[in-house]
C-alpha positions as CSV (number, residue, x, y, z in Angstrom):
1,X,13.9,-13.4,13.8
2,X,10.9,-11.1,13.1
3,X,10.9,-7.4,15.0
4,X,7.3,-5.8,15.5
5,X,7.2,-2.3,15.6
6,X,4.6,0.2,15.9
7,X,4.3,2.8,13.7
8,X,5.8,5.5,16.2
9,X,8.8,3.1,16.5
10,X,9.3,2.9,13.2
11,X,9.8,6.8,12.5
12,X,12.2,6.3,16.0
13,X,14.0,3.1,15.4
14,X,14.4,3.2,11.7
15,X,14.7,6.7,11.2
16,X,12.3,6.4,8.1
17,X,8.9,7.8,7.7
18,X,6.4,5.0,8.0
19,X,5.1,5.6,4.5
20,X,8.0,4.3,3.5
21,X,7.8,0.8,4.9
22,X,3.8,1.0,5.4
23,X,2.3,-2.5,4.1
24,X,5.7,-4.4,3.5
25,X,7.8,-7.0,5.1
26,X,11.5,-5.7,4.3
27,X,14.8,-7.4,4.9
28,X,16.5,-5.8,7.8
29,X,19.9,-5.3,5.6
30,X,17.6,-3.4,3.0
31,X,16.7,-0.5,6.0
32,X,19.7,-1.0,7.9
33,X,22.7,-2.6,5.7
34,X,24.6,-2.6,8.8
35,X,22.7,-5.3,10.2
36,X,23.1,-7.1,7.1
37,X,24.9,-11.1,6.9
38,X,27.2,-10.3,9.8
39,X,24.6,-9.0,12.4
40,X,22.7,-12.2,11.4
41,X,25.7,-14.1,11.9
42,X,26.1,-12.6,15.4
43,X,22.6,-13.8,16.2
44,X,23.5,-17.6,15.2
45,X,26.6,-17.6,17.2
46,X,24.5,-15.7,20.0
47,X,23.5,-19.4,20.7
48,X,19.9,-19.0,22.7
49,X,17.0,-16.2,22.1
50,X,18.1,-13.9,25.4
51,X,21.6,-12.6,23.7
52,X,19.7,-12.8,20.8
53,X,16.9,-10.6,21.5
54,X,19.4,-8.5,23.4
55,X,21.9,-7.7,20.1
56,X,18.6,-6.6,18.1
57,X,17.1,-4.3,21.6
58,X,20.9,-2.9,21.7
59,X,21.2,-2.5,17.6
60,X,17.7,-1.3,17.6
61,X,18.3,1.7,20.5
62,X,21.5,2.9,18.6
63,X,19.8,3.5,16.1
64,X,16.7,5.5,17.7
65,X,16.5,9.3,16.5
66,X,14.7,11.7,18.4
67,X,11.4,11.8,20.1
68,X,8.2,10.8,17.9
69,X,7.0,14.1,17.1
70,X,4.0,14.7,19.9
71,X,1.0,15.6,18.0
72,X,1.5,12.0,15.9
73,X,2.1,10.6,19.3
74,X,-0.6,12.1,21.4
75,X,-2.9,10.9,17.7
76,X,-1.5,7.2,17.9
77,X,-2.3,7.2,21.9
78,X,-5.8,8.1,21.1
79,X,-6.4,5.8,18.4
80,X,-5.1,2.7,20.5
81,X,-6.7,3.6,23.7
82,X,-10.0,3.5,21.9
83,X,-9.7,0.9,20.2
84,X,-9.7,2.3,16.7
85,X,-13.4,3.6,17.5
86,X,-12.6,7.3,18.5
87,X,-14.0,10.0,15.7
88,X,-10.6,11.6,13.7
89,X,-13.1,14.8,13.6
90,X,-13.3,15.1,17.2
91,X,-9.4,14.4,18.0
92,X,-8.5,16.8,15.1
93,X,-10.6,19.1,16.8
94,X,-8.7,19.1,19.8
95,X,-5.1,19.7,18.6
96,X,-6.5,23.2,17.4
97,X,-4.8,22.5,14.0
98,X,-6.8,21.8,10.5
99,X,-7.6,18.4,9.3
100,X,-5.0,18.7,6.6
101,X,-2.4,19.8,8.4
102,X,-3.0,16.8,11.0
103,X,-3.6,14.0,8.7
104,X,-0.5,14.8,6.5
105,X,1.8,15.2,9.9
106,X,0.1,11.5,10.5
107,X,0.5,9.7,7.4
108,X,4.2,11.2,6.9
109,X,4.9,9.8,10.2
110,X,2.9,6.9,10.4
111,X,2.1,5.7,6.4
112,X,-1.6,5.7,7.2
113,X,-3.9,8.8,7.7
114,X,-5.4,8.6,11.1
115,X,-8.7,7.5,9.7
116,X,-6.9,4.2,7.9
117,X,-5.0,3.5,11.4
118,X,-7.9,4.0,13.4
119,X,-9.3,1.2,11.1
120,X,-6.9,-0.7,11.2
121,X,-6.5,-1.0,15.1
122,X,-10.4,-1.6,15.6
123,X,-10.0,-4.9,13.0
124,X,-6.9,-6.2,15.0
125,X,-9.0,-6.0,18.3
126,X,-11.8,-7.7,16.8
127,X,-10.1,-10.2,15.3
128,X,-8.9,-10.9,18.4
129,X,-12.1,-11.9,19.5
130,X,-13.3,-13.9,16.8
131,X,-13.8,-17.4,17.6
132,X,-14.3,-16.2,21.2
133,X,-17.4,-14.5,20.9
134,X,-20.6,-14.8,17.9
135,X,-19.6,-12.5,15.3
136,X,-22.3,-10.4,15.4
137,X,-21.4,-9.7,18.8
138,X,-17.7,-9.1,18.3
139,X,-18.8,-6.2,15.7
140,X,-20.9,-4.9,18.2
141,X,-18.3,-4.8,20.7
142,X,-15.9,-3.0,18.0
143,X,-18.1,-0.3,16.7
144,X,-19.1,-2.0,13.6
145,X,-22.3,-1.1,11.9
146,X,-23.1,-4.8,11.9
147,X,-21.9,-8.1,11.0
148,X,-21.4,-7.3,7.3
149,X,-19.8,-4.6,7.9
150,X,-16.8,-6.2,10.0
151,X,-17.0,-9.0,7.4
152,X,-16.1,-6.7,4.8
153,X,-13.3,-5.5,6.9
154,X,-11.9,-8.8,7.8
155,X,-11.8,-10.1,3.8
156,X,-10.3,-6.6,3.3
157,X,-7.2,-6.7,6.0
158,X,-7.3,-10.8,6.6
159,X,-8.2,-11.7,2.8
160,X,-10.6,-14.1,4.4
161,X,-14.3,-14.0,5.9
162,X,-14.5,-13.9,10.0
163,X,-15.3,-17.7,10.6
164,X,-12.1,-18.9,8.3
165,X,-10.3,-16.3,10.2
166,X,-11.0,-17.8,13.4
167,X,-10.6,-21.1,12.6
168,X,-7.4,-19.9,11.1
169,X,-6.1,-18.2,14.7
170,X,-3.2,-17.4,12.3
171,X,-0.4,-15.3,14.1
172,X,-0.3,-11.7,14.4
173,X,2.5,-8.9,16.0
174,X,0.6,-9.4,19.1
175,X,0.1,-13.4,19.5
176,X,3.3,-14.0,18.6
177,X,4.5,-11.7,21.9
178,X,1.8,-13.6,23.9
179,X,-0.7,-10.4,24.1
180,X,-3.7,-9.1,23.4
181,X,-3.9,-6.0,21.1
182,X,-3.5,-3.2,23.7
């Protein structure tokens, strides 16, 4: 079983700065050794994927510390909302705070600076489109410079150019649940 989390649930759930984990796939016994062999063996015996995906939501919410820290929060919100298009600058701006002090509460929290996230979630929505729309049009659409520009992008997070990519429709956290980046 594979769990998705977003970066704020990270920090919440596994009570570890995203920096930490940022860019990896980790065994759920190397985070949380009490969900080691016998957790997994609770999820066989479980029998079908409801009590299954019920023992991981329960395992998961004992676990959860405190409340994401809000300026990281109120950041993350932005950055989805706008797809990954909104100018750092101008949010940092509007904490009050200076850029360093924001970007370093960010990527302690998070694992990326706001900038890299912001990138990140504006490749994820347009790679949602690809094979939807021309590519030219789906940068367009996603605040790319031009087509090169989300080609270099797509090679860079996907390891592959846009029209492999779509022919690929490989899975992502959000196909897999059945929805589009949000």
């Amino acid at each position: 079983m594979q769990v998705y989390l977003t970066p704020l649930g990270v920090s919440q759930l596994l009570v570890v700065p995203g920096r930490e984990v940022a860019g990896r796939v980790i065994a759920v016994e190397d985070l949380i050794p009490q969900l080691g062999p016998s957790f997994s063996e609770q999820l066989a015996e479980a029998g079908t994927w409801r009590p299954r995906f019920d023992l991981v939501q329960s395992a998961l919410l004992a676990r959860a510390g405190g409340p994401a820290d809000p300026l990281v929060a109120w950041l993350w919100d932005r950055i989805t909302e706008s797809g990954g298009q909104v100018r750092i600058r101008e949010l940092v701006a509007e904490t009050g705070w200076s850029h360093r002090y924001v970007t370093t509460c960010f990527q302690r929290a998070v694992g990326l600076t706001p900038k890299a996230a912001a990138g990140v979630v504006r490749f994820e929505r347009a790679a949602s489109d690809l094979g939807t729309l021309p590519v030219a049009e789906v940068a367009v659409r996603h605040g790319y410079a031009d087509q090169s520009h989300l080609t270099r992008d797509a090679v860079r997070y996907a390891g592959e150019p846009p029209a492999t990519l779509a022919v690929s429709r490989r899975p992502t956290a959000h196909t897999a649940l059945g929805r589009t980046p949000g």
